[in-house]
C-alpha positions in Angstrom: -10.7 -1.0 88.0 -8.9 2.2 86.4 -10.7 4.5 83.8 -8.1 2.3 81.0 -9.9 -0.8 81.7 -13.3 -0.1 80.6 -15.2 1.7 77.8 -18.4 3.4 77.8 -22.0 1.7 76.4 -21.7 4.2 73.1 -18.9 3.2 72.0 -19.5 -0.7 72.9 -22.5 0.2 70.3 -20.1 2.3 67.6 -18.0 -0.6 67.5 -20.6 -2.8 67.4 -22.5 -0.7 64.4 -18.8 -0.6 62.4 -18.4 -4.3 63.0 -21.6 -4.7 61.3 -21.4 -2.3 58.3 -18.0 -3.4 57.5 -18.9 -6.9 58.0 -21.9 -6.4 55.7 -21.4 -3.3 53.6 -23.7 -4.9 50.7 -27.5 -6.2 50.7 -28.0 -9.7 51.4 -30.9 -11.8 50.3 -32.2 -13.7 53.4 -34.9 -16.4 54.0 -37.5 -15.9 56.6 -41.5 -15.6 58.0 -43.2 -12.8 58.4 -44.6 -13.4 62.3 -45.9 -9.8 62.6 -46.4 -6.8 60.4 -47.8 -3.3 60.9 -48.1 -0.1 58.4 -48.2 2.7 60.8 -49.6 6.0 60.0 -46.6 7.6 58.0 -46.3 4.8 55.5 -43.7 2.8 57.0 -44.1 -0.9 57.2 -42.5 -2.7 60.1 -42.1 -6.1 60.4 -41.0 -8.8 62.7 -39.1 -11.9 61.2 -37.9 -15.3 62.3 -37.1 -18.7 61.2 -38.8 -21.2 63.0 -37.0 -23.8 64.5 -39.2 -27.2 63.3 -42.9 -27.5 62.2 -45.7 -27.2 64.3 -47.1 -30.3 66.0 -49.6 -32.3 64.6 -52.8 -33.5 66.8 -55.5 -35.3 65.2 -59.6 -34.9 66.3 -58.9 -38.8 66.8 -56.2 -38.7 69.1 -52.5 -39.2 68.2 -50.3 -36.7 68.1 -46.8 -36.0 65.5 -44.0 -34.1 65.1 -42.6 -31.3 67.6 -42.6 -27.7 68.4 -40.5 -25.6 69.5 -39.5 -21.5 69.5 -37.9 -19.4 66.6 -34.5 -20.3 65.9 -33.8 -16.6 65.1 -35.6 -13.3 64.8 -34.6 -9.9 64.0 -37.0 -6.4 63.1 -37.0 -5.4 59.3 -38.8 -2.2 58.1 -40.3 -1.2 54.3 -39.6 2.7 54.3 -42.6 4.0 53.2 -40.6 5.3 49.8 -40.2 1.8 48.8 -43.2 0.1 50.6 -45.9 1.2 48.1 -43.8 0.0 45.3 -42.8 -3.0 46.5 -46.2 -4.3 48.2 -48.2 -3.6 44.9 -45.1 -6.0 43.1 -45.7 -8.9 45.5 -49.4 -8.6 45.4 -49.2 -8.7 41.3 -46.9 -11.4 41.6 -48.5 -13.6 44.3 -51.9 -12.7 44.0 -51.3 -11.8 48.0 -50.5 -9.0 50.2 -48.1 -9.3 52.7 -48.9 -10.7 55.4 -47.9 -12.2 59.1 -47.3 -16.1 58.6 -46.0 -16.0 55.0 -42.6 -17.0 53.7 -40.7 -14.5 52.0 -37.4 -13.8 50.7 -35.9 -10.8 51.2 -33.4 -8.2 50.0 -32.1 -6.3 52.6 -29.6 -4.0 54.0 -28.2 -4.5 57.7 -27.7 -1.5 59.6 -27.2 -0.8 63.4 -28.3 1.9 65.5 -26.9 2.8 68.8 -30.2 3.1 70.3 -32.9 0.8 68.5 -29.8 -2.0 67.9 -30.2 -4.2 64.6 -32.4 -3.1 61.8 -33.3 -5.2 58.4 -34.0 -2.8 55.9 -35.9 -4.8 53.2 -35.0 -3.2 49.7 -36.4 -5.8 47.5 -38.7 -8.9 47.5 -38.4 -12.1 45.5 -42.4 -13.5 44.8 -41.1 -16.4 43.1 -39.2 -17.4 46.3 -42.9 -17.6 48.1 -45.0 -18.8 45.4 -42.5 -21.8 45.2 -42.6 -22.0 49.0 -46.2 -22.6 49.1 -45.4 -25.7 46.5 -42.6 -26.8 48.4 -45.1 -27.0 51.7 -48.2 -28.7 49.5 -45.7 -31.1 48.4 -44.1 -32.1 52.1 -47.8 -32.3 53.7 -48.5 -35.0 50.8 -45.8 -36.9 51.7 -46.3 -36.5 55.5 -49.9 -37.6 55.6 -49.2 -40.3 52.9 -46.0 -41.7 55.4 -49.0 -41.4 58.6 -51.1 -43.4 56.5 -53.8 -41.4 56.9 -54.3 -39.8 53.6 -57.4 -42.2 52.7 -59.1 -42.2 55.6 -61.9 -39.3 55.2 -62.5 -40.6 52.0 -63.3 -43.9 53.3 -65.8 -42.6 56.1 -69.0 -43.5 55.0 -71.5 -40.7 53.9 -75.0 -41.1 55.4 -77.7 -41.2 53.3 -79.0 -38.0 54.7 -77.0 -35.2 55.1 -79.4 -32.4 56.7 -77.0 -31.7 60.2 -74.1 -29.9 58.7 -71.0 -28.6 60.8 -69.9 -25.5 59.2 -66.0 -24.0 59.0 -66.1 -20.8 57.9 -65.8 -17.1 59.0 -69.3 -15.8 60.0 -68.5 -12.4 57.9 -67.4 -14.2 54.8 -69.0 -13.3 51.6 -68.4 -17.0 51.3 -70.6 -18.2 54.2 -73.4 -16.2 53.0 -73.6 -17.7 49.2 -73.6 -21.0 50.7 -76.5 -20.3 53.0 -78.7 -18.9 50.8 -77.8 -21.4 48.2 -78.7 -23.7 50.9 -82.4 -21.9 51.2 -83.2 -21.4 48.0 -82.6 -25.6 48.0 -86.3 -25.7 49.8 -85.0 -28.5 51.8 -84.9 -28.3 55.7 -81.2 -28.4 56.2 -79.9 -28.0 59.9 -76.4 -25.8 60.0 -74.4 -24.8 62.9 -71.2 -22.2 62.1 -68.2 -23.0 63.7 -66.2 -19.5 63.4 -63.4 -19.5 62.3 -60.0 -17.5 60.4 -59.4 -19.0 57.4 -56.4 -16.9 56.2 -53.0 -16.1 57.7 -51.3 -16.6 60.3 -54.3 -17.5 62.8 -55.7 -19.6 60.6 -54.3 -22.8 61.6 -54.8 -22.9 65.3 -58.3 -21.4 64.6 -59.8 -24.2 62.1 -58.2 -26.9 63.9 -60.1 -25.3 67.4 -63.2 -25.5 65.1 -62.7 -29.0 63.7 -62.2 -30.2 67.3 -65.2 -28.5 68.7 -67.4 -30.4 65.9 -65.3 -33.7 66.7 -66.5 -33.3 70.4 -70.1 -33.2 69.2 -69.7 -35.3 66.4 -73.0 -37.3 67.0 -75.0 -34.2 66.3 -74.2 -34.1 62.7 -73.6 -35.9 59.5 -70.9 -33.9 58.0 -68.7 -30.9 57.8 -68.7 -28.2 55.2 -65.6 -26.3 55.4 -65.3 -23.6 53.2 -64.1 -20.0 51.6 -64.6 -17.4 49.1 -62.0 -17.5 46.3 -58.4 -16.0 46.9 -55.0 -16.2 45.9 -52.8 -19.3 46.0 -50.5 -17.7 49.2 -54.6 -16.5 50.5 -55.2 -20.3 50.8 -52.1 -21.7 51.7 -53.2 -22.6 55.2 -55.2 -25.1 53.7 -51.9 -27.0 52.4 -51.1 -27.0 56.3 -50.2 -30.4 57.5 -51.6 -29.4 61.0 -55.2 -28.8 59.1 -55.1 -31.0 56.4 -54.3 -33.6 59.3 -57.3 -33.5 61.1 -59.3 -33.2 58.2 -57.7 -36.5 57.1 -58.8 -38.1 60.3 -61.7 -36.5 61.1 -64.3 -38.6 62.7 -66.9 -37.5 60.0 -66.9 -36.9 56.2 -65.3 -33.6 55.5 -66.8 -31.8 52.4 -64.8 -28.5 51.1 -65.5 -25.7 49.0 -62.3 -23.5 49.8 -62.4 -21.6 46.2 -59.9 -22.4 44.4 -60.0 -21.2 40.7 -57.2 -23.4 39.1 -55.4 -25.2 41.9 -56.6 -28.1 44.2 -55.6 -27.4 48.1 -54.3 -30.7 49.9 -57.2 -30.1 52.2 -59.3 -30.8 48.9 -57.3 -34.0 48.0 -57.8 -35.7 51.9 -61.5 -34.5 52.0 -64.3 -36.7 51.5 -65.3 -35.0 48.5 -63.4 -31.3 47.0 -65.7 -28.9 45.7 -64.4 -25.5 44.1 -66.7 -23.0 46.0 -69.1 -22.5 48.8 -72.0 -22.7 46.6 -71.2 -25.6 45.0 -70.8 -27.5 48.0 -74.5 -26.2 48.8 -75.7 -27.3 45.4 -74.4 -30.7 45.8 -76.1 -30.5 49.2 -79.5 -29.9 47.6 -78.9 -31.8 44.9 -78.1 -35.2 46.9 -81.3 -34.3 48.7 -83.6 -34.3 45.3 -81.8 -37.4 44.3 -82.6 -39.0 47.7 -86.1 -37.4 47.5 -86.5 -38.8 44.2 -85.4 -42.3 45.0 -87.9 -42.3 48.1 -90.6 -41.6 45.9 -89.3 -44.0 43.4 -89.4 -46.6 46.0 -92.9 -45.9 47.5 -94.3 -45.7 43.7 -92.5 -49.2 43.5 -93.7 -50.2 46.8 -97.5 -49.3 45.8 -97.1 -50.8 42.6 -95.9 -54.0 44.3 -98.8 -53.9 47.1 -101.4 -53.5 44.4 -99.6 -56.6 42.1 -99.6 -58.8 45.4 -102.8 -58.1 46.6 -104.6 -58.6 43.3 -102.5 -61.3 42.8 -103.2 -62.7 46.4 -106.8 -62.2 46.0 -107.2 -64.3 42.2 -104.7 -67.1 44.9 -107.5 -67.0 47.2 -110.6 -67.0 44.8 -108.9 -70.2 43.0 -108.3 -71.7 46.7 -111.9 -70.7 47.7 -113.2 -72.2 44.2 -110.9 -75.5 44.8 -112.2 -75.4 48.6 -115.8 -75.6 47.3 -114.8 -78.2 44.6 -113.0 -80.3 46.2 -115.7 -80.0 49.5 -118.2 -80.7 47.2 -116.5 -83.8 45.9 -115.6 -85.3 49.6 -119.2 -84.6 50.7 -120.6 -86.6 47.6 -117.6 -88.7 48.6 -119.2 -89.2 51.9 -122.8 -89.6 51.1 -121.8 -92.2 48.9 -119.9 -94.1 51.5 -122.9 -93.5 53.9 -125.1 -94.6 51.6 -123.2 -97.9 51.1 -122.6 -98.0 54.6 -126.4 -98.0 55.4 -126.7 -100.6 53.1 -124.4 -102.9 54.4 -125.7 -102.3 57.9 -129.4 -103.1 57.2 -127.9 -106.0 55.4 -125.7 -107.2 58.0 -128.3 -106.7 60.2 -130.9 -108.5 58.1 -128.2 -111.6 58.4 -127.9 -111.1 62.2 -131.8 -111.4 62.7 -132.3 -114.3 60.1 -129.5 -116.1 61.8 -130.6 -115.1 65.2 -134.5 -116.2 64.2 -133.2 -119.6 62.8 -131.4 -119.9 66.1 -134.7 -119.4 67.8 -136.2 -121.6 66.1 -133.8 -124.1 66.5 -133.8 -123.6 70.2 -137.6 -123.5 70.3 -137.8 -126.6 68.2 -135.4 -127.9 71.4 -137.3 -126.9 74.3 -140.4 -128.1 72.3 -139.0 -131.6 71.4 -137.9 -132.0 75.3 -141.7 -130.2 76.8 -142.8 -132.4 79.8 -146.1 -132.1 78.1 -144.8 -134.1 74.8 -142.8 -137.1 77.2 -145.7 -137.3 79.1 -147.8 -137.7 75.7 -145.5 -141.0 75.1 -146.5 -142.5 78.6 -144.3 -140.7 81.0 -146.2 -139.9 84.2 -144.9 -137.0 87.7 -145.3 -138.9 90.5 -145.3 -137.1 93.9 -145.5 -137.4 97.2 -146.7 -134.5 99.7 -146.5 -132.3 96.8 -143.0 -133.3 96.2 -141.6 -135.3 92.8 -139.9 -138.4 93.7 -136.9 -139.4 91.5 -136.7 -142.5 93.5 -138.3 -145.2 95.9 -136.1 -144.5 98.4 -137.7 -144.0 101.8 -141.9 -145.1 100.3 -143.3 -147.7 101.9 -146.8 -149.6 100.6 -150.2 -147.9 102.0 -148.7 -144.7 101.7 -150.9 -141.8 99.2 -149.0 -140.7 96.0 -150.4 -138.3 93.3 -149.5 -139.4 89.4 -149.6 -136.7 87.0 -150.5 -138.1 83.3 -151.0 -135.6 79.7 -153.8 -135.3 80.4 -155.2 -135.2 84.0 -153.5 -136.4 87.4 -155.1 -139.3 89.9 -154.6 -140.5 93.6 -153.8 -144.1 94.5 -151.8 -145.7 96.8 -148.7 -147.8 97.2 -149.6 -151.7 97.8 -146.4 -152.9 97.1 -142.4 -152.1 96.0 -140.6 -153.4 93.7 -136.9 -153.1 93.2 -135.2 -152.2 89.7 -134.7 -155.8 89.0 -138.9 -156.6 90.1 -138.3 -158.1 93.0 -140.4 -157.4 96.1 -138.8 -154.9 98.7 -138.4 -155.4 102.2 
């Protein structure tokens, strides 16, 4: 290749800084985030800006995840000289009750130069703080309608709050003035409330990634507590924005327990606020309720156990008049079956020895009877009418079967017994015998 054919690297980089200044002699107003930003020791500010690409996913403490990420679309360095940087920082933070900072929307005027060693330079001329005061409205408003399309915007608010809350999760920064009120608050309660601080940034650009590690932590240990506290000294509406995040305001919606915020908001309610369990405006009011949901449960304990007495005392008295009128009915009434009973022993007794009278009259008129029997038929009394025993060698004969004359009978008569013997026998009809 000749010397014709080619061209050297600074004038590759004239052309290229000519190209640009005539292409873009004239500021520009141009749209992006602030991903870094640094004031160095002369005054200038330097800042890095891009346009991101698409939102930052969405992954809730229940599982699920939405949406996509992916890198900056386009990014390019800016710089405040520090002529204009005082000037225009002090505007912005009048205007936005914010200073500038990384993670934050602005619109920008600037001026696009090129430099043949540090390439292309934004120099930022002017701001526009309506541009990110209406961003911040523009993002509260599409996190509403994202959550509300996920159907998830009720679901904290439907968790059920235990009747107890003394284990409390808390989101906050450990060095916020914040975090402090709400603990002593919390003391001064004189109730024996557990917290744990879960550290986290809860402004600019970190502050996403670093409540959402925090909510996650608590969701892995969510059987150690009752709820979350997640809360913030006052600020700005661009200091809070985060907490229009749909990333945060996501897993708030879905977290696993109820969620109670006090992020500080003076006027405005934060969308973090509207999918909470219940939105507080500061840290020490969301202690307050705290202790003051305590003293209502304390006071409807004691309420119940003066209600409880009152009702063991009303039962027992009652109980024991019950068992005074059963004991005075028992005695009555055993009174009345034991009269009952004498009564029908007495009767009883008297129908026995009557009965029993009967049975020995009868049983003396049968003996009589029978004695008159075995008297009327006495051997003694036939023998009185002329009967006589006749025997023969001690033995009564019932016939004259086998006698013959000379023998010796004995006749037994009433009165005395003799000895004769047979001269003769007669048959039944009188005639002699053979």
């Amino acid at each position: 290749m000749t010397d014709g054919n080619h061209i050297s690297l600074s004038e590759l980089q004239r052309r290229i800084k000519c190209a640009v200044e005539e292409a873009l002699p004239m500021p520009v107003w141009v749209a992006a985030e602030i991903s870094e930003l640094k004031v160095n020791y002369s005054g200038h500010c330097y800042i890095e800006l891009v346009e991101k690409a698409d939102e930052p996913a969405a992954t809730s403490p229940r599982g699920g995840r939405s949406g996509s990420s992916t890198g900056p679309r386009a990014q390019a360095r800016a710089v405040i000289w520090r002529s204009q940087y005082p000037m225009l920082s002090a505007y912005f933070e009048a205007e936005t009750g914010s200073k500038l900072a990384a993670g934050m929307k602005i619109l920008a005027k600037v001026l696009v130069s090129y430099h043949e060693l540090y390439g292309l330079t934004l120099q930022i001329v002017d701001l526009d703080a309506s541009y990110t005061l209406g961003e911040v409205q523009r993002q509260r408003q599409m996190t509403i309608k994202r959550l509300q399309a996920d159907g998830v915007w009720d679901m904290n608010r439907e968790t059920a709050m235990p009747m107890l809350v003394q284990r409390i999760a808390v989101v906050s920064s450990a060095s916020a003035a914040g975090y402090r009120d709400f603990m002593n608050e919390l003391r001064s309660g004189g109730y024996a409330f557990r917290t744990e601080l879960f550290d986290a940034v809860v402004q600019g650009a970190a502050a996403e990634e670093s409540v959402t590690a925090a909510l996650s932590a608590i969701a892995e240990r969510a059987e150690e507590f009752d709820a979350v506290a997640m809360i913030r000294g006052g600020g700005s509406a661009t200091d809070l924005s985060c907490f229009d995040s749909y990333l945060i305001c996501s897993y708030v919606a879905q977290f696993p327990l109820p969620v109670i915020t006090g992020i500080g908001h003076d006027k405005d309610t934060s969308v973090a606020d509207m999918v909470a369990h219940k939105a507080l405006k500061t840290p020490t009011a969301v202690a307050a309720w705290l202790t003051d949901r305590m003293a209502r449960i304390e006071a409807w304990l004691d309420e119940s156990a003066r209600r409880l007495h009152d009702t063991a005392v009303t039962t027992t008295r009652n109980e024991r008049l019950r068992l005074e009128r059963l004991a005075s009915d028992t005695a009555r009434e055993g009174g009345m079956y034991v009269e009952r009973c004498r009564s029908a022993l007495g009767l009883l007794r008297e129908q026995t020895a009557a009965a029993a009278l009967r049975i020995v009259e009868s049983n003396k008129a049968r003996l009589e009877a029978a004695d008159g029997l075995v008297e009327g038929r006495s051997p003694q009394r036939i023998m009185r009418m002329g009967f006589a025993v006749v025997r023969s060698g001690g033995r009564a004969l019932l016939s004259t079967e086998g006698l013959r004359a000379g023998e010796r009978i004995e006749v037994e008569l009433c009165d005395g017994a003799l000895d004769a013997d047979i001269t003769s026998i007669k048959a039944k009809g009188y005639g002699e015998k053979e």
